[in-house]
C-alpha positions as CSV (number, residue, x, y, z in Angstrom):
1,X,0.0,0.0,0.0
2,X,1.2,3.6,-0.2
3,X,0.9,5.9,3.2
4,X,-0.8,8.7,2.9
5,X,0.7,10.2,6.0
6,X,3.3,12.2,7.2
7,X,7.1,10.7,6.6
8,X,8.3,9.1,10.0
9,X,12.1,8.3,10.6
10,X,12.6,5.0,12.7
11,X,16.0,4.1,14.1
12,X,16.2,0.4,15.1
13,X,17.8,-1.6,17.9
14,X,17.4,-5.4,17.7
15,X,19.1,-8.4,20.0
16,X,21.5,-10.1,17.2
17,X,22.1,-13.4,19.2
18,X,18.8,-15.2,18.0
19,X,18.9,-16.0,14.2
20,X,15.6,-17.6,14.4
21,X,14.2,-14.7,15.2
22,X,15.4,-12.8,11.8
23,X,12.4,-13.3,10.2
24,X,10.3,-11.4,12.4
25,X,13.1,-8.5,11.9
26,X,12.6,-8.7,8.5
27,X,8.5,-8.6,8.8
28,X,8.9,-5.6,10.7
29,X,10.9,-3.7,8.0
30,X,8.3,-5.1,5.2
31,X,5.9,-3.0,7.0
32,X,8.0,0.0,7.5
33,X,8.1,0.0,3.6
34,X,4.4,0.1,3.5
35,X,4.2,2.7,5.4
36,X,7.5,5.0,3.2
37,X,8.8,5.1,6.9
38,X,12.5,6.5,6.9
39,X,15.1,3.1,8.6
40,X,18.4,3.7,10.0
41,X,19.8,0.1,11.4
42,X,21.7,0.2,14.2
43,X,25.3,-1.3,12.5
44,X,25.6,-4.0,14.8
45,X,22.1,-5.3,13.5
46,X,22.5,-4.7,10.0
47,X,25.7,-6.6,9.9
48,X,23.6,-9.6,11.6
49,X,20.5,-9.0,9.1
50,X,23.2,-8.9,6.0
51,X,25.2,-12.0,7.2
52,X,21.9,-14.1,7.6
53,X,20.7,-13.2,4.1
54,X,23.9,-12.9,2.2
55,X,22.8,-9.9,1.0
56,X,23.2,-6.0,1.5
57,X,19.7,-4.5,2.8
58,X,18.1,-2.1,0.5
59,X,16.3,1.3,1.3
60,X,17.9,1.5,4.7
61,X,20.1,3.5,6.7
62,X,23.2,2.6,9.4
63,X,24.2,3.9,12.0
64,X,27.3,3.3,14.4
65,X,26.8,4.3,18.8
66,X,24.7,7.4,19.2
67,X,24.9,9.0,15.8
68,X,21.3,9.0,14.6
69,X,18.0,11.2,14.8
70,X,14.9,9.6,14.7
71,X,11.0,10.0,15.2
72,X,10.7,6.9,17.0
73,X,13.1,4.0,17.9
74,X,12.3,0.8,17.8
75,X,13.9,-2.1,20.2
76,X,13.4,-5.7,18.4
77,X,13.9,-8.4,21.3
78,X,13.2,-8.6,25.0
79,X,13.4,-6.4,27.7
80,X,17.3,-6.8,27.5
81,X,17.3,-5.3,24.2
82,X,15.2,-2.3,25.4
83,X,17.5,-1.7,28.6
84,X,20.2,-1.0,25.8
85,X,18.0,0.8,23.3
86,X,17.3,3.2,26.1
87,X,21.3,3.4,27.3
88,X,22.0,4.8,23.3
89,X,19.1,6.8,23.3
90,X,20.1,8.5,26.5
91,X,19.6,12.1,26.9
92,X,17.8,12.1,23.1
93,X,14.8,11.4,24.3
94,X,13.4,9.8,22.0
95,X,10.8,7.6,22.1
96,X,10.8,4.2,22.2
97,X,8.3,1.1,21.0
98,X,9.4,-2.1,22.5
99,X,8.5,-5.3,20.3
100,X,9.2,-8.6,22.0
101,X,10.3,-11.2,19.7
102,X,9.7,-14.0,22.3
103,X,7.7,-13.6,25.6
104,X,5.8,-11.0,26.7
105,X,8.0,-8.3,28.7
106,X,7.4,-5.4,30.8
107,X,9.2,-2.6,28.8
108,X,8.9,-4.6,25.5
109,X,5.4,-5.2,25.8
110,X,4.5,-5.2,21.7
111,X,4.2,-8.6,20.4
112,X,5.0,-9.2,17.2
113,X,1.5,-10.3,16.2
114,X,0.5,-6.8,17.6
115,X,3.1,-4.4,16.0
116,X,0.9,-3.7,12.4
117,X,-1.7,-2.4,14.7
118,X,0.5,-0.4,16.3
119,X,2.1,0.8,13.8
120,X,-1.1,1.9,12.0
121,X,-2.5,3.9,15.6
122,X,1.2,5.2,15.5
123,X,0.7,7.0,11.7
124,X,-3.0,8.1,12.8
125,X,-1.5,9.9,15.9
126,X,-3.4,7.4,18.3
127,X,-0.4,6.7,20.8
128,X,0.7,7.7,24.2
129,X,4.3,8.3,25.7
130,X,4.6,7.0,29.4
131,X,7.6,9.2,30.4
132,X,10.0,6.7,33.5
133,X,12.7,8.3,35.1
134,X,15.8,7.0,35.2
135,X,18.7,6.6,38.1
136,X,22.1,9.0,37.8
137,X,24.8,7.5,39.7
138,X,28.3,10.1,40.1
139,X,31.0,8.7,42.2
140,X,33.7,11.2,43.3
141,X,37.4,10.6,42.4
142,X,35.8,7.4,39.7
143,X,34.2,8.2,36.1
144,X,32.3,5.7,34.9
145,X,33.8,4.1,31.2
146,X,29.9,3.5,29.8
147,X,26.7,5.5,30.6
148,X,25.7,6.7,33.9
149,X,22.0,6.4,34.3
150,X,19.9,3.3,34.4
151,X,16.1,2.4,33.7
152,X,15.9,-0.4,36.0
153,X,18.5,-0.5,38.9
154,X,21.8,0.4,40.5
155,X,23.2,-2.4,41.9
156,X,26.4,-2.0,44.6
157,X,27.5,-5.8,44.4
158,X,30.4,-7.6,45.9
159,X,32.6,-8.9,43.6
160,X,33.4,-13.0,43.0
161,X,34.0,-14.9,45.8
162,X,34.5,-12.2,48.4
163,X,33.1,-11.4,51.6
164,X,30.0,-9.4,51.7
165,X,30.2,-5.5,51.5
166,X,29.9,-2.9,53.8
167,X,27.7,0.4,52.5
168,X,27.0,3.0,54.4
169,X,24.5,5.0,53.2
170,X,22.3,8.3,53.7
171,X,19.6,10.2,52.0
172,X,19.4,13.9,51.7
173,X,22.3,14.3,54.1
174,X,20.8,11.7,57.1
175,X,22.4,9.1,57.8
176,X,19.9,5.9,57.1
177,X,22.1,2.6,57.9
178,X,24.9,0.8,57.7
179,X,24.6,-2.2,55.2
180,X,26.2,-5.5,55.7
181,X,25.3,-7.7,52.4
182,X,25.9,-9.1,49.1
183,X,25.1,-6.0,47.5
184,X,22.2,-3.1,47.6
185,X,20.1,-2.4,44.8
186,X,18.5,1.4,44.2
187,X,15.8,0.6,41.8
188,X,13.2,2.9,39.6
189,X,9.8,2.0,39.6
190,X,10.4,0.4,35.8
191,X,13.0,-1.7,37.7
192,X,10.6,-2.6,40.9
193,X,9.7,-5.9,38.9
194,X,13.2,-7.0,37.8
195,X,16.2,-7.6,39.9
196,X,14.8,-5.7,43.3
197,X,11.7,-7.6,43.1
198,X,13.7,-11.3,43.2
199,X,15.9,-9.8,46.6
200,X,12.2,-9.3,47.8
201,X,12.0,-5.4,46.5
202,X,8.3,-4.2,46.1
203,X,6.4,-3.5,43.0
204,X,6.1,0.0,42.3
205,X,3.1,1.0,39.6
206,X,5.0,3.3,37.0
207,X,5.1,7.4,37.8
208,X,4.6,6.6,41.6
209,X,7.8,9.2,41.4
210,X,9.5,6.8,44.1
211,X,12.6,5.0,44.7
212,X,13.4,1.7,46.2
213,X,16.8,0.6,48.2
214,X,16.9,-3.5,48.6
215,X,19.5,-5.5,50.3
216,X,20.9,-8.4,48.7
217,X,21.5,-11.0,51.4
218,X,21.8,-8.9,54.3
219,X,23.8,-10.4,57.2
220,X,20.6,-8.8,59.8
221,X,17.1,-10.4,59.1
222,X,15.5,-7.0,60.4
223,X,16.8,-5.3,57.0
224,X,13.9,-4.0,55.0
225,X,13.3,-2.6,51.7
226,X,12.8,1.1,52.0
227,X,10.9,3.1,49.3
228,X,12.1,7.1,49.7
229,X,10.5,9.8,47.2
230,X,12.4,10.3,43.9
231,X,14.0,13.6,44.7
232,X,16.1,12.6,47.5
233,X,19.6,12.2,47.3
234,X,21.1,8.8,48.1
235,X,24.9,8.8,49.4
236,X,27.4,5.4,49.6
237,X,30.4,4.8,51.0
238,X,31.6,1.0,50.3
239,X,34.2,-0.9,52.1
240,X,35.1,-4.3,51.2
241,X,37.8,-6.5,52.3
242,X,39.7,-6.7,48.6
243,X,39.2,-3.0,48.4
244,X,36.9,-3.0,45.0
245,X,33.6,-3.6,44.4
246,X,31.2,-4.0,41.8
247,X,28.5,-0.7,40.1
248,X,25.9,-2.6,37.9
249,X,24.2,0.0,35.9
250,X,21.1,-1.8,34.2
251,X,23.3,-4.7,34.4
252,X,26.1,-3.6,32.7
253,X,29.0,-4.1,35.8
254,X,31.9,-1.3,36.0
255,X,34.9,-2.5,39.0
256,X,35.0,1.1,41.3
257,X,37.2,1.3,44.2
258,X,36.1,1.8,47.9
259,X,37.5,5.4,48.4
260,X,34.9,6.8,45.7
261,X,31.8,8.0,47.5
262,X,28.7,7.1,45.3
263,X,25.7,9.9,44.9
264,X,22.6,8.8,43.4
265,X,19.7,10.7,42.3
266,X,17.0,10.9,39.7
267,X,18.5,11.9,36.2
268,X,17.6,15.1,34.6
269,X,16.0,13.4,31.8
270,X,13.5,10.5,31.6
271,X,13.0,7.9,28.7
272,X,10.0,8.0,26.6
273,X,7.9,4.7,26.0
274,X,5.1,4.1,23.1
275,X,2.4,3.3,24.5
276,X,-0.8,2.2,22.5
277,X,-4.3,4.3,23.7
278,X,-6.0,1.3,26.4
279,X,-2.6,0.2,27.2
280,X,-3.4,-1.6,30.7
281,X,0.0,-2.3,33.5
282,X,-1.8,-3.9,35.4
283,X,-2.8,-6.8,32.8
284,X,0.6,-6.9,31.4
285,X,1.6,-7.2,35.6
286,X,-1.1,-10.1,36.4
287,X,-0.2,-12.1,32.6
288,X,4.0,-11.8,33.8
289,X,3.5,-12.7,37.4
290,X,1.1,-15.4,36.9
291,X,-1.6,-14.1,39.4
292,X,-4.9,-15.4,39.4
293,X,-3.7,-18.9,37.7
294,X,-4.3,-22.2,38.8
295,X,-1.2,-24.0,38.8
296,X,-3.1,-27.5,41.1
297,X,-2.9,-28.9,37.3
């Protein structure tokens, strides 16, 4: 068919470790065509797509780290996938349409049976954004090699084999405790239903403008989760016995040293998500966490 609507440029993430799933990849750019949409390809795809077909790809664009403009960016794969998308889209704000090539995720929500609809309400304007903020983590005397903001969850882990850590930490300049654990997690509400939900974090419904701080495997059973507001300012000071320690930034792990003092607060940005109009969280949340079924058999 030929689109009768407005030229939209698209720039697309996808995960390139399942070739089975190329197919789908390829359905999605079909459609794109339909539509005259603009494609730039992140490189790393395209050189995936090209390898599995033996051929160059034809009307589309590439791109190489965070050199591209787009309307919209798509992220092809699971909620993996999108945790990257969002680390390259960064301070762009652009907004982002998750398509799940396998199960159904939290952030990429879109199955693949789904996306033509969506990309049909998308051209006749009948789309939302859900704006999430995102975590900023600075560390004083440390600079952090890859980006410094996370979706999900800061995670202060203890490294290998080695003792637990020791964090001491405060918010808004009051001292809170004095961890003794595996780790501490400081998680967004996008993140409540990830990694600080299995250290027994609770689930935060999105734009609750709240923060979560979880112990992993605290050494005192009367540690809690804490949920503080999303304006506070969250202070660390690690010691560990080998003297390093582990910064997980939406699970991408960066070694610091104990002298750095670690400040976390909310980034001055937030990522944007596309969201289709009658979008429902809570379904997505009972369908992922199984609530409601009958599992007797």
């Amino acid at each position: 068919m030929t689109s009768i609507y407005r030229n939209l440029r698209f720039a697309i993430f996808g995960n390139v470790y399942q070739p089975k799933k190329s197919a789908s990849i390829f359905r999605v750019l079909e459609l794109l065509r339909e539509y005259n949409s603009q494609v730039v390809i992140d490189r790393e795809l395209y050189d995936f797509l090209t390898k599995q077909t033996g051929e160059k790809l034809k009307g589309v664009g590439i791109f190489s780290n965070d050199d591209f403009d787009a309307d919209i960016v798509l992220s092809l794969g699971g909620d993996g996938t999108f945790l990257k998308a969002a680390s390259r889209v960064a301070h762009k704000e652009i907004p982002i349409l998750g398509i799940n090539m396998g199960r159904l995720g939290f952030l990429a929500d879109v199955g693949m049976q789904e996306f033509e609809d969506y990309l049909c309400s998308i051209y006749h304007d009948d789309y939302f954004i859900d704006e999430r903020e995102l975590l900023q983590i600075k560390a004083d005397g440390f600079l952090f090699e890859g980006h410094d903001c996370a979706l999900n969850d800061i995670a202060i882990l203890k490294r290998d084999n080695a003792s637990m850590i020791t964090i001491q930490a405060s918010v808004n300049g009051e001292y809170l405790t004095t961890y003794q654990a595996d780790g501490l997690i400081i998680s967004t509400s996008t993140g409540s239903t990830a990694y600080s939900l299995s250290n027994g974090g609770p689930i935060i419904v999105p734009r609750t403008h709240v923060f979560s701080m979880t112990a992993v495997a605290p050494h005192s059973l009367n540690t809690r989760p804490i949920v503080i507001p999303d304006d506070a300012v969250i202070k660390l000071k690690v010691q560990s016995r080998n003297h390093t320690y582990l910064v997980a930034i939406d699970g991408r792990s960066e070694r610091c040293i104990e002298d750095a003092t670690l400040n976390i607060s909310k980034a001055p940005y937030k990522i944007r998500i596309v969201k289709r109009s009658g979008n429902n969280y809570f379904s997505t949340l009972r369908e992922k966490m199984m609530w409601g079924a009958d599992r007797r058999g």
